[in-house]
MITOR-922548 format. One record per residue (C-alpha): x, y, z; residue number from 1; residue in three letters. Coordinates in Angstrom, 1 decimal. Layout:
N
+--------+--------+--------+---------+------+
!      u !      v !      w ! drenkol ! fipa !
+--------+--------+--------+---------+------+
!      X !      Y !      Z !     NUM !  ALA !
...
+--------+--------+--------+---------+------+
***
This chain:
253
+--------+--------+--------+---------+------+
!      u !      v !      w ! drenkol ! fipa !
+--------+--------+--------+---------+------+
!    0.0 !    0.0 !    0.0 !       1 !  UNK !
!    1.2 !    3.7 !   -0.6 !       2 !  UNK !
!    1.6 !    5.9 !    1.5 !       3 !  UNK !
!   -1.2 !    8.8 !    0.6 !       4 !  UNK !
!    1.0 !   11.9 !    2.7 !       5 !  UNK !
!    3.6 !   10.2 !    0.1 !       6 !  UNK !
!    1.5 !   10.3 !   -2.8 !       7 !  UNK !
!    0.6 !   13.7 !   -2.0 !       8 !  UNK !
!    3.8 !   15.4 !   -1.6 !       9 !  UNK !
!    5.6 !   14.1 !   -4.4 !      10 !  UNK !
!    2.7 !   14.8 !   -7.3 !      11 !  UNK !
!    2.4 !   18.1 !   -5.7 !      12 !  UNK !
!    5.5 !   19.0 !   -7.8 !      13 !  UNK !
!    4.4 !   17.3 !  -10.9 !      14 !  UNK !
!    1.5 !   19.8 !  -11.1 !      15 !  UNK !
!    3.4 !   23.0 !  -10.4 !      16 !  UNK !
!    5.7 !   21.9 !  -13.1 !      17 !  UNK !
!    2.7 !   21.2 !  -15.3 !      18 !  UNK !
!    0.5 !   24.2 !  -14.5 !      19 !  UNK !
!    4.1 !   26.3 !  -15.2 !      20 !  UNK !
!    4.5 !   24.8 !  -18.6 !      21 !  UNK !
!    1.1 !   23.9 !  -19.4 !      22 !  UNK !
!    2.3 !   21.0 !  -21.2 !      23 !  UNK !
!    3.6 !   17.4 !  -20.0 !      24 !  UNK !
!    1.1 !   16.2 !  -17.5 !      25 !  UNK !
!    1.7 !   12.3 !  -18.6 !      26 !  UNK !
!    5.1 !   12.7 !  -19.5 !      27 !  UNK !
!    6.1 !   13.5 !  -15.4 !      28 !  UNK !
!    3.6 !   11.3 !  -14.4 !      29 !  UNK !
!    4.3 !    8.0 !  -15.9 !      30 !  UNK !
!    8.4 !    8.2 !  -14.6 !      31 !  UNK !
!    7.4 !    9.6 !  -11.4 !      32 !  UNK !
!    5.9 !    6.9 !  -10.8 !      33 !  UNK !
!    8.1 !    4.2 !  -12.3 !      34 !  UNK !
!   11.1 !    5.7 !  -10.9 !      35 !  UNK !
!    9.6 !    7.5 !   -7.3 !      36 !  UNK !
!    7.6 !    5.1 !   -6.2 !      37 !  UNK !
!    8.7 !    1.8 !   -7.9 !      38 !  UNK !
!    5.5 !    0.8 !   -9.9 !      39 !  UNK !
!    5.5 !   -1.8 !  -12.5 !      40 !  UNK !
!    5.8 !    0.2 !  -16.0 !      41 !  UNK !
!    2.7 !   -1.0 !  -17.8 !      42 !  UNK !
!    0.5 !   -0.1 !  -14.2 !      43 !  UNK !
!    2.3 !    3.2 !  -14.5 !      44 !  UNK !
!    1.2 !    3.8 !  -17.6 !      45 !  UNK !
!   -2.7 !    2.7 !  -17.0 !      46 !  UNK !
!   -2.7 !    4.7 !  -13.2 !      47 !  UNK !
!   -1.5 !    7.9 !  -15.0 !      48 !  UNK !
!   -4.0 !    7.4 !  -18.3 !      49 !  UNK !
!   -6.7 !    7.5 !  -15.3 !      50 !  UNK !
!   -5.3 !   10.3 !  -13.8 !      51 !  UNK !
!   -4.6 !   12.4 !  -17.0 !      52 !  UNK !
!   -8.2 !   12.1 !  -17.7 !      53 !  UNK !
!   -9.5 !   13.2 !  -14.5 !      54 !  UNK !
!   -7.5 !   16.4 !  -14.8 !      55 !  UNK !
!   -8.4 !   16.8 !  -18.1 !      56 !  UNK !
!  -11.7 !   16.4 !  -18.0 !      57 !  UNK !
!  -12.0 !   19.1 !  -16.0 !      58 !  UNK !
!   -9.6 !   21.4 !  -18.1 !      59 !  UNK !
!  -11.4 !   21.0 !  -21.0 !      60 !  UNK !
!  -14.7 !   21.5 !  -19.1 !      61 !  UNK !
!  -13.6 !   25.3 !  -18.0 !      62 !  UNK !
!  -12.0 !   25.8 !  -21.8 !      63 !  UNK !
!  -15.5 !   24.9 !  -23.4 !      64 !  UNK !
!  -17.3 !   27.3 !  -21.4 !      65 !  UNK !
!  -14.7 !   30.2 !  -22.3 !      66 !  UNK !
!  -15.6 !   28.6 !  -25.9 !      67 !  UNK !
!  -11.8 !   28.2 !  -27.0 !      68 !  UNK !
!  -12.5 !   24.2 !  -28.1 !      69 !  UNK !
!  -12.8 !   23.6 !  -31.9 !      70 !  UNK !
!  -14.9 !   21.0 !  -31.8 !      71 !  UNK !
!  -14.6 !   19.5 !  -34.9 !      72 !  UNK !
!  -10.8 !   19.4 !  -35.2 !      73 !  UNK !
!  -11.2 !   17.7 !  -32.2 !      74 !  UNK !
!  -13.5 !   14.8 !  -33.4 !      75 !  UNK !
!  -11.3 !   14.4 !  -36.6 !      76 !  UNK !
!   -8.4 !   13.3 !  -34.5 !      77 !  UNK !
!  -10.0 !   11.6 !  -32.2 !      78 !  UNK !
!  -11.5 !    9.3 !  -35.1 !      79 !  UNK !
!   -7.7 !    8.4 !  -35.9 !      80 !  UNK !
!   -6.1 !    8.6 !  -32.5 !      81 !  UNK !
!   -8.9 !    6.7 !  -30.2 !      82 !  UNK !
!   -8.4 !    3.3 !  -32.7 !      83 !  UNK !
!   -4.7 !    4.0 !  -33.2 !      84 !  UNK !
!   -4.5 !    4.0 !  -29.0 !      85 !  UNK !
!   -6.6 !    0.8 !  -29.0 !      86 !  UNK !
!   -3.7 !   -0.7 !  -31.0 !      87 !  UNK !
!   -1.3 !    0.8 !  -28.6 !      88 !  UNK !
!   -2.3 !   -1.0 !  -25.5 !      89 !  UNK !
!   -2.3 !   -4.3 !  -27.2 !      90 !  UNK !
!    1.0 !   -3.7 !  -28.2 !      91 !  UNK !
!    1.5 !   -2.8 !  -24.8 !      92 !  UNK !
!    0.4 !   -6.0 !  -23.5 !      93 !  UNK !
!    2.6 !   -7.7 !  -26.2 !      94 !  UNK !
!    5.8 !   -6.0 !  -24.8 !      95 !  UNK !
!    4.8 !   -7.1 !  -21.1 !      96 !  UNK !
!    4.9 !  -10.8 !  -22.3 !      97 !  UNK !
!    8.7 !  -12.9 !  -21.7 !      98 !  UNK !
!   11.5 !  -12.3 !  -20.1 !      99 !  UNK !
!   12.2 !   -8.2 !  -19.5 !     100 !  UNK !
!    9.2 !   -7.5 !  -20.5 !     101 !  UNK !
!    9.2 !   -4.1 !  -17.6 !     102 !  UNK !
!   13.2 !   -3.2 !  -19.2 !     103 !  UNK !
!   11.2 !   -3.0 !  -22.3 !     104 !  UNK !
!    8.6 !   -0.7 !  -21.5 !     105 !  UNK !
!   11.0 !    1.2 !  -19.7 !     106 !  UNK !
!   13.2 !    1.8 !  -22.6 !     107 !  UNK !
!   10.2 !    2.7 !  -25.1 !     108 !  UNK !
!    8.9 !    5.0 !  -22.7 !     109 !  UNK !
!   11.9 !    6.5 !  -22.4 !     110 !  UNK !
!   12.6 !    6.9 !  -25.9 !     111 !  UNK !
!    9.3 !    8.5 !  -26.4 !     112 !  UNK !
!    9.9 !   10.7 !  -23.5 !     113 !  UNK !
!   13.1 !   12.3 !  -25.6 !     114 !  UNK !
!   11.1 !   12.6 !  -28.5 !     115 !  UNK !
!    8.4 !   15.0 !  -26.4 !     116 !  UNK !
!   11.9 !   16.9 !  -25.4 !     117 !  UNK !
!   12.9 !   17.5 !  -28.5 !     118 !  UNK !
!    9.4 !   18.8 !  -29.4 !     119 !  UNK !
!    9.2 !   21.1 !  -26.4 !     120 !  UNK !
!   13.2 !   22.6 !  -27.5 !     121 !  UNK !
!   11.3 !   24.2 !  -30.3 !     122 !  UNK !
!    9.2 !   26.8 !  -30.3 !     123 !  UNK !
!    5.9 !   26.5 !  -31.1 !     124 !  UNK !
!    4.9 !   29.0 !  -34.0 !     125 !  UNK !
!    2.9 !   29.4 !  -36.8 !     126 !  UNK !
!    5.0 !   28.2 !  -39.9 !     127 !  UNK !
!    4.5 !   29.0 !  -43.3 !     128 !  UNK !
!    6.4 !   26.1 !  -45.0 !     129 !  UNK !
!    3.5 !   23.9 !  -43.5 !     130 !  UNK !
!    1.8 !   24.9 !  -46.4 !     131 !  UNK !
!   -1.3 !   22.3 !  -46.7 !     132 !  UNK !
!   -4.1 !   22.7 !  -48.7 !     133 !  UNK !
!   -7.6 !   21.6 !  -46.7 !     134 !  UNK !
!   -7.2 !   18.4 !  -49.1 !     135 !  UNK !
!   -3.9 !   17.2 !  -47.6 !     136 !  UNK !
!   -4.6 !   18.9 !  -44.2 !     137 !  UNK !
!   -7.2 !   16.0 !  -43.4 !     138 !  UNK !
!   -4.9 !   13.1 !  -43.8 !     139 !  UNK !
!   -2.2 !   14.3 !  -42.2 !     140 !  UNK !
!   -4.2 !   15.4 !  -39.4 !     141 !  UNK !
!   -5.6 !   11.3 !  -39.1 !     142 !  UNK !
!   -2.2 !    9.9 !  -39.7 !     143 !  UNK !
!   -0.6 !   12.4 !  -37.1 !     144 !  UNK !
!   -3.9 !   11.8 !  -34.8 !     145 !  UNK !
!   -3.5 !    7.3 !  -35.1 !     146 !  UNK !
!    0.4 !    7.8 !  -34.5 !     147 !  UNK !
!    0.1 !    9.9 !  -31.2 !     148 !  UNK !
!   -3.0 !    7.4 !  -30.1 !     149 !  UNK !
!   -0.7 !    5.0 !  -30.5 !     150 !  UNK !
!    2.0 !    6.1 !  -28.7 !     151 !  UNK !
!   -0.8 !    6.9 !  -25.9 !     152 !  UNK !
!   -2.1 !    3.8 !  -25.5 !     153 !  UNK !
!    1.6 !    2.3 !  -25.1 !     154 !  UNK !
!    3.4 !    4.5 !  -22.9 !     155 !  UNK !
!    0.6 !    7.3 !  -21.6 !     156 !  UNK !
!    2.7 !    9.6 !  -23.0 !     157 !  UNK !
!    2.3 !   12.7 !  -25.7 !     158 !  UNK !
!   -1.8 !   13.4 !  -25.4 !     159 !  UNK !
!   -0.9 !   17.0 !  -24.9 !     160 !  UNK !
!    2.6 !   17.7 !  -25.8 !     161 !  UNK !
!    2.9 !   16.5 !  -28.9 !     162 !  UNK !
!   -0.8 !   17.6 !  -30.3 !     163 !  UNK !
!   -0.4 !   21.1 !  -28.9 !     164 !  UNK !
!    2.5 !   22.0 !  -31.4 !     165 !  UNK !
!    0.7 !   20.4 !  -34.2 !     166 !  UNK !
!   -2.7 !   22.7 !  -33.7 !     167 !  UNK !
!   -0.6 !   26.0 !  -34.1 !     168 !  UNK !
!    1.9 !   24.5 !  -36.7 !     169 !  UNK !
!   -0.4 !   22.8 !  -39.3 !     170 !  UNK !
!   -3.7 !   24.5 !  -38.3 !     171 !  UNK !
!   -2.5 !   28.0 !  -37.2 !     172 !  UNK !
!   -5.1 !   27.8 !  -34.6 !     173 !  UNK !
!   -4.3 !   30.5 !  -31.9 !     174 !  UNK !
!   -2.9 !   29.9 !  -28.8 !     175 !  UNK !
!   -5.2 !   29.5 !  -26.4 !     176 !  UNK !
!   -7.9 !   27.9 !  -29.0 !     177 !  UNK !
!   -4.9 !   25.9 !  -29.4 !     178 !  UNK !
!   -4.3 !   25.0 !  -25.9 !     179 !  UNK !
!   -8.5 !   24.4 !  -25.3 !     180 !  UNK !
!   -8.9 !   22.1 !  -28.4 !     181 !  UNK !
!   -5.5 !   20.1 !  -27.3 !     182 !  UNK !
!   -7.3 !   19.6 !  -23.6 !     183 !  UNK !
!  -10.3 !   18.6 !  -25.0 !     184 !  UNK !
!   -8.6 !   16.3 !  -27.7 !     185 !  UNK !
!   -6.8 !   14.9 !  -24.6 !     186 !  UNK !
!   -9.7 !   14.3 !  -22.4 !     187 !  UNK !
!  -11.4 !   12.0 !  -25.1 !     188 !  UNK !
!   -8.4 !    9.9 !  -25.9 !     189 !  UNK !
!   -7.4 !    9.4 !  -22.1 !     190 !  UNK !
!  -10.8 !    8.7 !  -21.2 !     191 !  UNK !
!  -10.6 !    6.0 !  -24.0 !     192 !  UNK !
!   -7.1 !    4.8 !  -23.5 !     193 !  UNK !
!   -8.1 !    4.7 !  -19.4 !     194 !  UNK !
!  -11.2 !    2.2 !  -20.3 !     195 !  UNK !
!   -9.0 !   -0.1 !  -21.9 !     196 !  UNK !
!   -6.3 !    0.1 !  -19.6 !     197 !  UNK !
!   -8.7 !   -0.5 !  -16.5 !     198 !  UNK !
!   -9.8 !   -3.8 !  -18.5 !     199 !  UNK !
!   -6.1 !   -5.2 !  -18.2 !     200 !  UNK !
!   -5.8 !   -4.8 !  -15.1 !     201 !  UNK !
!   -3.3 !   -2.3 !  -15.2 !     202 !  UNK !
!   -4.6 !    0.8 !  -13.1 !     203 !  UNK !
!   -4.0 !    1.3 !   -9.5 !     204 !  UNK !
!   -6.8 !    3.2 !   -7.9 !     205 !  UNK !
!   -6.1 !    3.4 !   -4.6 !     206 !  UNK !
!   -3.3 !    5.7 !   -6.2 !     207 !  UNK !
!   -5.4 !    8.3 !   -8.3 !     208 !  UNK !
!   -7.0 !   10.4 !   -5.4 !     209 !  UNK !
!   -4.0 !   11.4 !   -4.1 !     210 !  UNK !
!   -2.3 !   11.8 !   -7.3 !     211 !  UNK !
!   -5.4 !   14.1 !   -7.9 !     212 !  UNK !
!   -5.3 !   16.0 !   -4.6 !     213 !  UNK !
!   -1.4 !   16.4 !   -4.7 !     214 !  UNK !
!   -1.6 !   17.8 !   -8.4 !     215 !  UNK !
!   -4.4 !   19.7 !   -8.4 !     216 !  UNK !
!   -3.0 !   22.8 !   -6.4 !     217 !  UNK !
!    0.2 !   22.3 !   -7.7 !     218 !  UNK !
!   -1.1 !   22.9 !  -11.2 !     219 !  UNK !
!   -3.4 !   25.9 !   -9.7 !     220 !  UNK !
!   -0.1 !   27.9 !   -8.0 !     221 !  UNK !
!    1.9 !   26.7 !  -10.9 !     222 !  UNK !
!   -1.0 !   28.3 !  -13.7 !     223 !  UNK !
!   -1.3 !   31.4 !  -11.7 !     224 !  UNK !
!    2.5 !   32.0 !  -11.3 !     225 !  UNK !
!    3.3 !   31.1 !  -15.0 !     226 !  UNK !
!    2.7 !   34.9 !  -16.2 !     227 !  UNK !
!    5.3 !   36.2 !  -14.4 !     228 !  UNK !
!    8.0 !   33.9 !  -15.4 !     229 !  UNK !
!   10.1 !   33.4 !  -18.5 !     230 !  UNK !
!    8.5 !   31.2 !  -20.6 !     231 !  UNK !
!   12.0 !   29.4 !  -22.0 !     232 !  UNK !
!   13.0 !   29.5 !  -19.1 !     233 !  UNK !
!   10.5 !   27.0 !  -18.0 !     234 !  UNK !
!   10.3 !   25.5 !  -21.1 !     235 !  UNK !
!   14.6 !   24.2 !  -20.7 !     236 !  UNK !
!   13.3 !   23.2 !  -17.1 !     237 !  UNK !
!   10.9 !   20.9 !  -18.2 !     238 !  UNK !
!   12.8 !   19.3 !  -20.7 !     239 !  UNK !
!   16.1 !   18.9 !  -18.4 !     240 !  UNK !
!   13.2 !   17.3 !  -16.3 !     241 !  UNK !
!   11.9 !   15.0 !  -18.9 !     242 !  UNK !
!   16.0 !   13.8 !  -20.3 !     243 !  UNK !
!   17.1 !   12.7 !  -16.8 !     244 !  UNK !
!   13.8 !   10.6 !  -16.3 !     245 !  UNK !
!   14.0 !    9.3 !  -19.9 !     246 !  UNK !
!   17.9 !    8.5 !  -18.9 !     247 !  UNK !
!   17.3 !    7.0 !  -15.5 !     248 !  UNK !
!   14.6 !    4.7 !  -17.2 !     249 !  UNK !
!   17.1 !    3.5 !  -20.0 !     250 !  UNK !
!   19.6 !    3.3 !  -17.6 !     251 !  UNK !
!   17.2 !    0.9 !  -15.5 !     252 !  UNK !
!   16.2 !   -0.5 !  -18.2 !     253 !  UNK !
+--------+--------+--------+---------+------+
***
């Protein structure tokens, strides 16, 4: 059993660090609790798809009534990434099978965990050399969509930080429409990716009110104190954050 004053204090901050940065919620999760409190990868994974959803849920609840979710865009990924996710947790319970199967989940989730830092180095802009026409935007918009389910479904990770970018690069949506479509986006595929997760047995619930209360004003202080920080400042914290987890879960690997 943990310990809940445990539970508490460390995901406390894991939501200052995500209400600073507004980005990476799954992506400190799922090694904090791999490499903090020594769960099994693959129940890491389902515990923090569980989580995530709570808190996003109620994210993308506040960003509909301010009216900054596109709706639409939303559904269109969600048709590619909710499936795509679907194949991920199979996949996921493929890698769990044999010998080091946990080494191996460890290393993929560490791997994808470098490729959300190397997202987050860049940033995220309007670009004019994505220059798509609404014929091509569609497709690349599913395949992008099933290849970020995917990667969901396996490891948790990327729900947020790697659809954010893609909103304001390929769609040019603005910031904060940006940001409220991503959350809402998020909500549906961890909600998704949680069901089938909870059906392998891989969620630890006891866990996830803690998590919840330990995050939750973590992310509040952290969202209200964002403004008056440097944004790359926080932005080369969180991704010094993510590399040492991503190495200490390859190196345990």
């Amino acid at each position: 059993m943990y310990s809940a004053v445990y539970l508490v204090a460390i995901s406390f901050p894991a939501g200052l660090l995500i209400g600073l940065t507004g980005v990476g919620g799954a992506a400190l999760m799922t090694p904090l609790l791999i490499l903090i409190f020594g769960a099994r990868p693959d129940v890491a994974v389902g515990t923090d798809l569980v989580y995530a959803g709570i808190t996003k849920a109620i994210g993308s609840a506040a960003h509909w009534r301010l009216k900054h979710v596109d709706a639409k865009l939303a559904c269109i990924l969600a048709s590619a990434s909710l499936p795509a996710s679907a194949v991920g947790t199979f996949a996921m319970l493929h890698v769990e099978r044999g010998p080091h199967a946990d080494a191996r989940l460890k290393m993929i989730i560490g791997v994808v965990l470098i490729a959300v830092a190397g997202v987050l180095i860049f940033p995220v802009q309007p670009s004019k050399s994505w220059d798509l026409s609404g014929s091509r935007l569609i497709p690349v918009t599913l395949i992008y969509g099933a290849v970020v389910g995917f990667l969901v479904g396996l490891t948790s990770v990327g729900s947020g930080s790697l659809i954010l970018p893609f909103l304001v690069i390929a769609h040019g949506l603005p910031p904060v429409r940006a940001v409220g479509t991503d959350i809402f986006h998020a909500m549906l595929l961890l909600a998704f990716s949680a069901v089938l997760h909870s059906w392998t047995s891989s969620v630890q619930w006891e866990m996830i009110p803690w998590l919840v209360l330990g995050s939750c004003p973590g992310v509040i202080l952290g969202s209200r104190l964002a403004p008056r920080l440097p944004d790359r400042a926080l932005r080369v914290v969180l991704v010094l954050v993510l590399l040492v987890s991503a190495a200490q879960l390859i190196v345990r690997a």
